[in-house]
VMD Tcl script that builds the backbone (N, CA, C; Angstrom):
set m [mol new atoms 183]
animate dup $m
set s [atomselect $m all]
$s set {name element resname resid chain x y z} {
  {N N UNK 1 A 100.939 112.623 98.044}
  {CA C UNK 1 A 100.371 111.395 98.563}
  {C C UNK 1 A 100.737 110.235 97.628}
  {N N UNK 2 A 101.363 109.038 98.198}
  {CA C UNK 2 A 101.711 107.853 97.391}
  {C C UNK 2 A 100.389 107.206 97.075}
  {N N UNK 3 A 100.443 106.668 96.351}
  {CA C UNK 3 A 100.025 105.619 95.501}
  {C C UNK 3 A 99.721 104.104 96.545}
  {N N UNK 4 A 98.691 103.726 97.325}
  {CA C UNK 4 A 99.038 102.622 97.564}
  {C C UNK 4 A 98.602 101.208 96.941}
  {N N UNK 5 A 99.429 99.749 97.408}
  {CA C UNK 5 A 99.106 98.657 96.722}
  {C C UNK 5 A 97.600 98.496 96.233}
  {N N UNK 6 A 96.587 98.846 97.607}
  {CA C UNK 6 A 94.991 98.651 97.204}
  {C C UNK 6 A 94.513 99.622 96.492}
  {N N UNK 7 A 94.750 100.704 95.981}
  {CA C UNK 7 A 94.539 101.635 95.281}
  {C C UNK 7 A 94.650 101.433 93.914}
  {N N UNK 8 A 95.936 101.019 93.248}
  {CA C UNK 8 A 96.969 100.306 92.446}
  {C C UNK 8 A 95.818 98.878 91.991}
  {N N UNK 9 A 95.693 98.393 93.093}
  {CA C UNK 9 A 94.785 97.078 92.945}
  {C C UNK 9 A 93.231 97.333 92.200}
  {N N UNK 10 A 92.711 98.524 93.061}
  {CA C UNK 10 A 91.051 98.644 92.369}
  {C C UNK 10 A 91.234 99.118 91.304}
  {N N UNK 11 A 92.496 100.001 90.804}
  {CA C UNK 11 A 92.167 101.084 89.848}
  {C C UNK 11 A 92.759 99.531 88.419}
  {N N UNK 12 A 93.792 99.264 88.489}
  {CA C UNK 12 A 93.839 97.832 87.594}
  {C C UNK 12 A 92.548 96.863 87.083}
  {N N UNK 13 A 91.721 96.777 88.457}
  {CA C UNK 13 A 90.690 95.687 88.268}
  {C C UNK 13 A 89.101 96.923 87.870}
  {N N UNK 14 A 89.337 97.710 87.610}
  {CA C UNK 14 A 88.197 98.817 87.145}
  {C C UNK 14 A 88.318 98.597 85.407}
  {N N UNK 15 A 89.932 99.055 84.843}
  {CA C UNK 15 A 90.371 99.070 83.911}
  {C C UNK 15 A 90.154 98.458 83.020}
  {N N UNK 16 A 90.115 96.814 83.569}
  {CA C UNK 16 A 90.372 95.582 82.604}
  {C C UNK 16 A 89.190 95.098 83.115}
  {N N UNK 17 A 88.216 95.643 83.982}
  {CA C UNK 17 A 86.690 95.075 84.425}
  {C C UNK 17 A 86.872 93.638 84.560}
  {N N UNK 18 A 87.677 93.245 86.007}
  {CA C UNK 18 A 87.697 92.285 86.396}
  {C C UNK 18 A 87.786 92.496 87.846}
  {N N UNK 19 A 87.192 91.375 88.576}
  {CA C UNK 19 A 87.828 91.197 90.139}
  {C C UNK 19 A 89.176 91.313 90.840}
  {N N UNK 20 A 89.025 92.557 91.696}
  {CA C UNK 20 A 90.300 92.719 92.905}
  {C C UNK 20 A 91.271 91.372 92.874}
  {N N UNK 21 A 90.799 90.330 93.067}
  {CA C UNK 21 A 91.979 89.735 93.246}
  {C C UNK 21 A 92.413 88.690 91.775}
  {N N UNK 22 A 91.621 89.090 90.906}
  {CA C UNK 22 A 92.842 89.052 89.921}
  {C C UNK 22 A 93.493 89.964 89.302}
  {N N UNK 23 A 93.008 91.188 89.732}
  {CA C UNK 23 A 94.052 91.938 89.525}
  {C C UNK 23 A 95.229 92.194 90.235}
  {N N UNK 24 A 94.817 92.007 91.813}
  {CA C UNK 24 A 96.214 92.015 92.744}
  {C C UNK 24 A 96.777 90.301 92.300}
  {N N UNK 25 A 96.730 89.279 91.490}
  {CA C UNK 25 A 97.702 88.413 91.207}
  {C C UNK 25 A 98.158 88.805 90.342}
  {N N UNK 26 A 97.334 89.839 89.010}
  {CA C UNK 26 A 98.376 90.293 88.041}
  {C C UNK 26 A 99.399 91.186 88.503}
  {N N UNK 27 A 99.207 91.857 89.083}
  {CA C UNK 27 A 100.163 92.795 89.903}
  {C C UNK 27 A 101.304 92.112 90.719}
  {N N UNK 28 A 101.254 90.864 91.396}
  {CA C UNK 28 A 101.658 90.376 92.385}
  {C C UNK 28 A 103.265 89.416 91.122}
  {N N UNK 29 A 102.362 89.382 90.192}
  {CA C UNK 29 A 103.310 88.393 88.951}
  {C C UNK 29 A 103.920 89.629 88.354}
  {N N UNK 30 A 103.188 90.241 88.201}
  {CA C UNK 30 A 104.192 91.589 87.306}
  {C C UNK 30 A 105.553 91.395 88.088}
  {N N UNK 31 A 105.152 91.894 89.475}
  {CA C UNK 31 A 106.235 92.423 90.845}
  {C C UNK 31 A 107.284 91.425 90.716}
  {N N UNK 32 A 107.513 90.301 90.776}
  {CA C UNK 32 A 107.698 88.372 91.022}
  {C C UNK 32 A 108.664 89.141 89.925}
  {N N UNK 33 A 108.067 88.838 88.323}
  {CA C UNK 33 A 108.395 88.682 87.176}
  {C C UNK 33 A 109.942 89.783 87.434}
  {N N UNK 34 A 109.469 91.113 87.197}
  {CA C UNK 34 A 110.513 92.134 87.155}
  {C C UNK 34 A 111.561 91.848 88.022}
  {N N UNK 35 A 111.180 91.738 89.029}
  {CA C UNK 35 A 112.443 90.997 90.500}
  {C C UNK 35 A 113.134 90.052 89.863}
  {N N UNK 36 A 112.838 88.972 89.251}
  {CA C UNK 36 A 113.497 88.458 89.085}
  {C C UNK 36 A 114.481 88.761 87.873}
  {N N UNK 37 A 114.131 88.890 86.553}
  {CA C UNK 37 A 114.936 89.730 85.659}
  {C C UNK 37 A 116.175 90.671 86.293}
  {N N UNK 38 A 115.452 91.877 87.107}
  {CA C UNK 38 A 116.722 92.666 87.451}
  {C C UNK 38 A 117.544 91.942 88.313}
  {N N UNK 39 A 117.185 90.532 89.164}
  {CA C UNK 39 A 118.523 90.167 89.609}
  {C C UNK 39 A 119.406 89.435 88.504}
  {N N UNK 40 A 118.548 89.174 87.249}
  {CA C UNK 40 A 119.910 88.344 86.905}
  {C C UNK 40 A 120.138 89.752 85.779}
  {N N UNK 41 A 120.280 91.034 85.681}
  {CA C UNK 41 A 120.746 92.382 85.465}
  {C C UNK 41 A 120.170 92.688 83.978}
  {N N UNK 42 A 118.945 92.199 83.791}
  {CA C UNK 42 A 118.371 92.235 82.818}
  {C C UNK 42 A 117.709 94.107 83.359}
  {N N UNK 43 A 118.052 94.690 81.730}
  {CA C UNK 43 A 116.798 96.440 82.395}
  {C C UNK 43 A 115.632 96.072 81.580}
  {N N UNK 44 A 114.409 96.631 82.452}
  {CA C UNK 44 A 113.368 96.651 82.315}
  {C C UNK 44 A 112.621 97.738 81.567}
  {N N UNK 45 A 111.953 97.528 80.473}
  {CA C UNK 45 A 111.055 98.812 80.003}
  {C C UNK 45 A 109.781 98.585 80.141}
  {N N UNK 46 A 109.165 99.874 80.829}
  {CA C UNK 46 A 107.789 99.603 81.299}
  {C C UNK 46 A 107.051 100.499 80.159}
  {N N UNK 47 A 106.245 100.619 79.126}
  {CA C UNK 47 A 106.447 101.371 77.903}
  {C C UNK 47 A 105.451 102.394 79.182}
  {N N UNK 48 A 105.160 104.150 78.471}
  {CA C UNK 48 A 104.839 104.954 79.191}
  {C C UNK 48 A 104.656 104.943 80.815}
  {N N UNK 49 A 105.801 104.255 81.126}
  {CA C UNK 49 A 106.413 104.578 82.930}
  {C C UNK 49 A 107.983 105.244 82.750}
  {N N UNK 50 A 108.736 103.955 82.792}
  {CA C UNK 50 A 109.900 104.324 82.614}
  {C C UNK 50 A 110.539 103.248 82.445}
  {N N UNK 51 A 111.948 102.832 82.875}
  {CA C UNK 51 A 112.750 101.761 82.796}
  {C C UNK 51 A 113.604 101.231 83.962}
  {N N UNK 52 A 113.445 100.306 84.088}
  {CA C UNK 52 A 114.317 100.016 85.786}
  {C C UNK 52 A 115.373 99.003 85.050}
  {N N UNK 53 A 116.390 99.526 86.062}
  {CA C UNK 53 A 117.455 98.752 86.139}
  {C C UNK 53 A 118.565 98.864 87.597}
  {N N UNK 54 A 119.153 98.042 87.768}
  {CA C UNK 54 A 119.934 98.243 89.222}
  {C C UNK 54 A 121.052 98.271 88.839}
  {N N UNK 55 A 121.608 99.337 89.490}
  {CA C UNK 55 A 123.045 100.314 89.765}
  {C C UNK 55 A 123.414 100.377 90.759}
  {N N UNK 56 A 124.875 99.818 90.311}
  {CA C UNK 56 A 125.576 99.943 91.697}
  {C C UNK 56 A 125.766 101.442 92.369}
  {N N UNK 57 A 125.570 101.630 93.423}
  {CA C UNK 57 A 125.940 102.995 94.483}
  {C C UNK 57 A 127.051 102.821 95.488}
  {N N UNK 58 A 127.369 103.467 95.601}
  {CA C UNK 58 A 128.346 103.912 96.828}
  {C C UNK 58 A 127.458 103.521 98.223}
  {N N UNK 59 A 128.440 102.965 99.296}
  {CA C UNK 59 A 127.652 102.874 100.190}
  {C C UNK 59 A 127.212 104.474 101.035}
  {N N UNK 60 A 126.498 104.229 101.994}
  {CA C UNK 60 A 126.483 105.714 102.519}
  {C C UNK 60 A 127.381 105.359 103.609}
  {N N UNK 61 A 127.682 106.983 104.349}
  {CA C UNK 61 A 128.555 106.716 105.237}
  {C C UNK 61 A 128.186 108.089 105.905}
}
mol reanalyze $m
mol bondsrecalc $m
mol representation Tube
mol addrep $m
């Protein structure tokens, strides 16, 4: 079972004992923030997640 955004959202705003929707704007800026970095091909370290970065693939066919 995935993980969803409102799930993601209460369990953030439990954590840091604040209100749902500032935690879905911290979340919403995290999201913003990282997007933008990996387009200009910056990699990302998320410390105990992992690291994103975008790679080129083959198309499918």
């Amino acid at each position: 079972m995935a993980l969803t955004k409102d799930q993601l959202v209460a369990g953030i705003a439990e954590a840091i004992d604040a209100p749902k929707t500032t935690a879905r704007n911290a979340l919403e800026q995290l999201g913003q923030i990282v997007a933008d970095q990996l387009e200009n091909g910056v990699e990302i370290t998320l410390p105990g997640i992992g690291k994103l970065k975008v790679a080129e693939r083959p198309a499918r066919t």
